[in-house]
C-alpha positions in Angstrom: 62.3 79.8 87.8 60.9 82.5 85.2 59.1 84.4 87.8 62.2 85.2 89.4 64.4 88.1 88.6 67.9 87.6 87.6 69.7 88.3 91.3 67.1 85.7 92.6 68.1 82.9 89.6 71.7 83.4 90.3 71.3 83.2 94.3 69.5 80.3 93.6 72.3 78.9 91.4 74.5 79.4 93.6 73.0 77.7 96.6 72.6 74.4 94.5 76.6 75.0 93.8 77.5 75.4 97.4 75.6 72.4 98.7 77.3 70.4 95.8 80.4 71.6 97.3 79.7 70.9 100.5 78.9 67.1 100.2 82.7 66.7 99.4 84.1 68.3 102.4 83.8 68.0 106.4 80.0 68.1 108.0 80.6 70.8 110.3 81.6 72.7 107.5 77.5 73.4 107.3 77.3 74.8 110.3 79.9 77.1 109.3 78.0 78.1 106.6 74.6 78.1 107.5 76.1 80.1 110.6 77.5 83.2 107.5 74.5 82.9 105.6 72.3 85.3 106.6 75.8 88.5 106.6 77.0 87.2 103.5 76.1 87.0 99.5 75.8 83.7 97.9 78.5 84.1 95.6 80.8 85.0 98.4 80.1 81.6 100.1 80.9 79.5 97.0 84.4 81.4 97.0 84.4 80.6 100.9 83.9 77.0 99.8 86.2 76.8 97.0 89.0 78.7 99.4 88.2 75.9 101.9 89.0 73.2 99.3 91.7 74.3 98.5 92.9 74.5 102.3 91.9 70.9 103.0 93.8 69.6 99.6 97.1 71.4 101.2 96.5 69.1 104.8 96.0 66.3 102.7 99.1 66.6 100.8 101.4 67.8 103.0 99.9 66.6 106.7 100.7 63.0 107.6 97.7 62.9 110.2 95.3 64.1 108.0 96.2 62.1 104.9 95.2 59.4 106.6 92.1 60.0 106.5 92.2 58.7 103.1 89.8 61.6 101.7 88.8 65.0 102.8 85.2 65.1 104.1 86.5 62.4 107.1 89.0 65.1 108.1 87.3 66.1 111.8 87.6 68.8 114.1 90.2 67.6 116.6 92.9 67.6 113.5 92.3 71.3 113.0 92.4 72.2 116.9 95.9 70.4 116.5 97.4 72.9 114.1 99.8 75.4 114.7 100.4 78.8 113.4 103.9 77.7 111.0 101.2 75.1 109.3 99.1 78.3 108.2 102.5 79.8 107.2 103.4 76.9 105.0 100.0 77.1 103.7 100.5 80.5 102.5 103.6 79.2 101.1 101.7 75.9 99.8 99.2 79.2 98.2 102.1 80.6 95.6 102.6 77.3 93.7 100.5 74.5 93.3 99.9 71.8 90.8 96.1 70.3 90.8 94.9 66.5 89.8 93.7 67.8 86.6 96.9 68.9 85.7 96.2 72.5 86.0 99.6 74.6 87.9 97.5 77.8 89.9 99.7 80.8 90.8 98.4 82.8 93.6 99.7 86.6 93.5 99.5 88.9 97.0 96.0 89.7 96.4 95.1 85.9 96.1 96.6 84.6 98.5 95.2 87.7 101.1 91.5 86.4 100.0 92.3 82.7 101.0 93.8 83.4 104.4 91.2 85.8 105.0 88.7 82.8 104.2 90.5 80.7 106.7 90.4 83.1 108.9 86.5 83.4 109.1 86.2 79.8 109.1 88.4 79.4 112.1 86.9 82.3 114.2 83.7 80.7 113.6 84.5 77.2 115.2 86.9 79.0 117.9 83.3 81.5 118.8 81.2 78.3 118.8 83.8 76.4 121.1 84.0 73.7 117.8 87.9 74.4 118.6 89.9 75.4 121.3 92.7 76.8 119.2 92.9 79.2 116.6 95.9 79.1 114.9 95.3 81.4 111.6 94.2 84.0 114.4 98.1 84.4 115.2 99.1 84.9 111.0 99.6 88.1 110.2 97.4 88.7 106.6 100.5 89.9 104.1 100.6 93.4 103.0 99.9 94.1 99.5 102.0 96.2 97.7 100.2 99.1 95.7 99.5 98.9 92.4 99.0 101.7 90.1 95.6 102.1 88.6 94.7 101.4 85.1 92.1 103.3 83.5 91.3 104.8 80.2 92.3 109.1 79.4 90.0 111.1 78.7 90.9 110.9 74.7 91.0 107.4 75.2 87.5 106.9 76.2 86.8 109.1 73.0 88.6 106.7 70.7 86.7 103.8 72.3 83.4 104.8 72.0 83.9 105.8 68.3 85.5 102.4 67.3 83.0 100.7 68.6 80.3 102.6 66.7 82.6 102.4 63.2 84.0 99.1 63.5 86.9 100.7 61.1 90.1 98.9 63.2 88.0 95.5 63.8 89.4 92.6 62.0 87.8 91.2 58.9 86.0 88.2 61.0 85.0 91.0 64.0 83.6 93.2 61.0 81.3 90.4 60.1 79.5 90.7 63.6 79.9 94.3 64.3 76.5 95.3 62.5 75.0 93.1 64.4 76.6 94.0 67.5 77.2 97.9 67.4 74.1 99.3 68.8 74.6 96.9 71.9 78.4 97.5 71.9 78.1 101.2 72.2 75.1 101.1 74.5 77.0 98.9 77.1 80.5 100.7 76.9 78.8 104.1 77.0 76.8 102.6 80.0 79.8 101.6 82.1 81.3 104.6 81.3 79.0 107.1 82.3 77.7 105.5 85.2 80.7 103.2 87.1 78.1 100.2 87.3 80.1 96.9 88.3 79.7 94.1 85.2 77.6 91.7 87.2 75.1 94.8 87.6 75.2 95.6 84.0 74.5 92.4 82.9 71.6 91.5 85.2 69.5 94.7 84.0 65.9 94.3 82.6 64.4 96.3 79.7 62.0 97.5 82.9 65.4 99.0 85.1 65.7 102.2 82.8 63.6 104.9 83.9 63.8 107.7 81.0 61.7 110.0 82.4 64.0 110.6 85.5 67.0 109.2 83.5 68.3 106.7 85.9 68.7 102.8 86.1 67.8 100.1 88.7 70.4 98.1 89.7 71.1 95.1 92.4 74.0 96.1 94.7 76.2 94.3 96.3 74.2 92.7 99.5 71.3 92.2 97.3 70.5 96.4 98.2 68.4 98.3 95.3 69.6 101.4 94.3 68.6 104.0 91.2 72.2 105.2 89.3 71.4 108.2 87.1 72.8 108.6 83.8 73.4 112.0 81.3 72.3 112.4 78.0 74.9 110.4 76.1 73.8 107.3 77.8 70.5 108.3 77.3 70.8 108.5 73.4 72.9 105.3 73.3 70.5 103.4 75.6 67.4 104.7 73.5 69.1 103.5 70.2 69.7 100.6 71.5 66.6 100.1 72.5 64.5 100.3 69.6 66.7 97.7 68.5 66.3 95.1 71.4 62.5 95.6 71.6 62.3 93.6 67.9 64.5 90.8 69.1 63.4 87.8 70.2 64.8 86.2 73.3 65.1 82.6 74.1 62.8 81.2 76.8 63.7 83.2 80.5 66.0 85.8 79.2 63.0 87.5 77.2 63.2 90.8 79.8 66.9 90.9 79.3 68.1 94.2 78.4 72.1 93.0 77.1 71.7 90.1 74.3 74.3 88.1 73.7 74.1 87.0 69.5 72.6 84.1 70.7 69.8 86.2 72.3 70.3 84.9 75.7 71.2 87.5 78.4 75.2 88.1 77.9 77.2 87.0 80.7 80.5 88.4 82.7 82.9 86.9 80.0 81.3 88.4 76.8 81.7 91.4 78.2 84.9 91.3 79.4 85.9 90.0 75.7 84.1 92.8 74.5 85.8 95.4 76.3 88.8 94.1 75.7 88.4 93.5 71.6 87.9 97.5 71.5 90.1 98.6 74.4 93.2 96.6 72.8 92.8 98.9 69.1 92.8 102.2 71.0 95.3 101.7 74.3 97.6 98.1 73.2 99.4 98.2 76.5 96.5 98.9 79.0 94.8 96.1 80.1 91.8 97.4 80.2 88.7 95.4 81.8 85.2 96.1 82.7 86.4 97.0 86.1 88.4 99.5 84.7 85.8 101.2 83.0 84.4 101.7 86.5 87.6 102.9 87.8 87.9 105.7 84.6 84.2 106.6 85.7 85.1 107.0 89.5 88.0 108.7 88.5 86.6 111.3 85.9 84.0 111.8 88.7 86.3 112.7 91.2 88.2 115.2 89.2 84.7 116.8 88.4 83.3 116.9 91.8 86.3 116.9 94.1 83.7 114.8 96.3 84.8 111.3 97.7 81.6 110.9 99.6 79.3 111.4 96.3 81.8 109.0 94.7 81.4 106.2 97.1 77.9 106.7 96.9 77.7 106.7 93.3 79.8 103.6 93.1 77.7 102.6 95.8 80.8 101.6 98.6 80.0 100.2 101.4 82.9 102.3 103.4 84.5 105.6 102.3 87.7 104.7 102.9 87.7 101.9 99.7 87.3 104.7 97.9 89.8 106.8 99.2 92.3 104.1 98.4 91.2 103.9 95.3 91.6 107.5 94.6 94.3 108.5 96.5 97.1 109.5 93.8 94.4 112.2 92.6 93.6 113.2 96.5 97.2 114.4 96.7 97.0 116.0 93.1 94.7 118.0 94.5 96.5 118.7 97.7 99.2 120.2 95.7 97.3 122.1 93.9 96.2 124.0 97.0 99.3 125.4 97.9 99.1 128.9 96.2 95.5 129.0 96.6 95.8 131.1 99.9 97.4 134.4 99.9 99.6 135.6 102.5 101.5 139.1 102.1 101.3 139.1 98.1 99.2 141.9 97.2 96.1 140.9 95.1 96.3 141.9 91.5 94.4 145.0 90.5 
C-alpha cells in the first residue's frame, strides 16, 4: 500500500467500504454497481450506496410487502417493479425527518434530499435499461427545485485579517496559543494555498512534497475523475509554501504519510476535518457570522478571480469544472454586476470630453 499514491490509497479504501456495504443490501445491487463503475469515482459510489440504504430502510419501515422480508438484502426485484410514483413521493417526504436505530434524528434540507432522489434515480434507470424492471417509477418524480442561496465568502479585507491571524496567533485562545508555534508555518501555508489557488480540500490534502514545481510555480493536483492537472500559484503562495517547506523537510512522518506535504501534529497527512477545524478556528476571530469553510475559500478565490479577469471560461478551468455553466451559477450575482456596469460604457449623442 506504500507504493501507492494517495488518490490510489483512498480509491482503494473506498472499494473495501463499498463491498462492505454491499453484503448488507440486495444482490443485484452489484450489478448496478459494477455496471457505474467504470463513469463514476469511488467516493461517489459509496454515497450511491449509502443513499440506497437509506431508500431500502424507508420500504422496510413504511411498506407492508417489503417488511416482510424480514431484512433488506432479501428485498428482490419484483417488489420494486411494484412501486408507484406517490411511494417515491412519500419517500421524499420519509427524506425531511427521520429517526435511525442508533438513535440518531437526520434532517435532510433541499439540497439533500435532491442528491438522494437523484441516486434513486440512477439506480432505477439502470435496472429499467437492463430490463431488471419493467417500471420506473422515480422516472415520473419531478427532482425539487432548490431555492438559491446567497454565497458566502470572505472580502477582500477579510482575507487580509485571516491570513495575518493566522501568522500572529494574537486573537487565539490561551489553549490554541499553546499549538500555534507549532502550527503557524503550516496554517498560513495551507490558507494562503486555498486562497490563492481555489484548490478543493480533498486536493489540498492529498498533495506530496514532489506536487510543487517552483521553478514554473505551479502544483499537481488529482481532479475530480481521477484527471491530473498543474494549478499555478503567485508569489505569496510561493513564499508561504517555501517557508513552510523548510520546516516540513525536518519532520518526521509516521510510516506511509512520509511524502505528505500537510502534517497533521501527529505527523500523519491531515485529513478533510482538520482542515475544516482549522479554517474555521481563524475564520470565526475575523468574520463571527460567516460560516466560513474550506469550500468557501474556494468560492472567495473563484470569485476574486472573476472580478480580476471578467473570464468565466478561465475560471472554470482554473477551478477545473467540468461544465461552464456550474460556474456561471456560481457567479452569477457578479455576472449581472457587471452587466450593469456596462450601461454607460457606450456613447450615443453625448459628445466625448475634450
Amino acid at each position: 500500500m506504500s507504493n501507492l499514491t494517495y488518490s490510489e490509497q483512498i480509491d482503494r479504501e473506498n472499494i473495501e467500504r463499498l463491498r462492505e456495504l454491499l453484503s448488507s443490501l440486495p444482490p443485484f445491487c452489484k450489478d448496478y454497481f459494477r455496471g457505474i463503475e467504470p463513469r463514476t469515482q469511488s467516493r461517489t459510489r459509496i454515497a450511491y450506496a449509502y443513499d440506497l440504504r437509506v431508500f431500502f430502510d424507508f420500504l422496510m419501515e413504511e411498506n407492508p410487502e417489503v417488511k416482510k422480508c424480514g431484512e433488506i438484502k432479501n428485498i428482490t426485484l419484483p417488489m420494486l417493479d411494484e412501486l408507484h410514483p406517490v411511494d417515491i413521493e412519500e419517500y421524499m417526504e420519509y427524506l425531511k425527518y427521520r429517526h435511525e436505530d442508533d438513535g440518531k434524528d437526520v434532517l435532510n434540507k433541499e439540497t439533500g434530499i435532491k442528491r438522494k432522489l437523484s441516486s434513486l434515480k440512477s439506480f432505477y434507470n439502470y435496472l429499467y435499461q437492463k430490463e431488471m424492471v419493467n417500471n420506473n417509477p422515480a422516472a415520473r418524480v419531478a427532482v425539487p427545485r432548490l431555492h438559491e442561496k446567497e454565497i458566502v465568502r470572505l472580502d477582500v479585507d477579510e482575507v487580509v485579517l485571516m491570513l495575518d491571524e493566522a501568522e500572529s496567533g494574537d486573537k487565539l485562545t490561551g489553549k490554541q496559543k499553546e499549538y500555534h508555534e507549532k502550527t503557524k508555518l503550516r496554517d498560513v501555508a495551507l490558507l494562503t494555498l486555498m486562497l490563492g489557488t481555489g484548490i478543493r480540500v480533498s486536493e489540498c490534502i492529498g498533495l506530496d512534497m514532489n506536487d510543487i514545481d517552483f521553478k514554473n510555480d505551479g502544483i499537481r493536483v488529482h481532479r475530480k475523475g481521477g484527471k491530473e492537472q498543474i494549478v499555478y500559484f503567485g508569489d505569496e503562495v510561493r513564499a508561504a509554501l517555501q517557508a513552510y517547506l523548510d520546516e516540513r523537510k525536518h519532520i518526521l512522518a509516521v510510516s506511509g504519510d512520509e511524502d505528505a506535504l500537510f502534517l497533521s501534529l501527529q505527523n500523519r497527512r491531515i485529513n478533510s476535518r482538520s482542515v475544516e477545524n482549522l479554517v474555521k478556528k481563524y475564520a470565526r476571530i475575523v468574520t463571527p457570522l460567516k460560516k466560513i469553510t474550506p469550500h468557501k475559500l474556494r468560492s472567495t478565490y473563484g470569485t476574486n478571480l472573476y472580478r480580476e479577469t471578467g473570464d468565466i471560461y478561465l475560471v472554470a478551468d482554473v477551478l477545473g469544472h467540468s461544465d461552464v455553466n456550474t460556474t456561471r451559477k456560481h457567479y452569477a450575482a457578479i455576472q449581472e454586476d457587471r452587466r450593469k456596469s456596462a450601461r454607460n460604457k457606450v456613447r450615443l449623442r453625448e459628445k466625448p470630453e475634450e
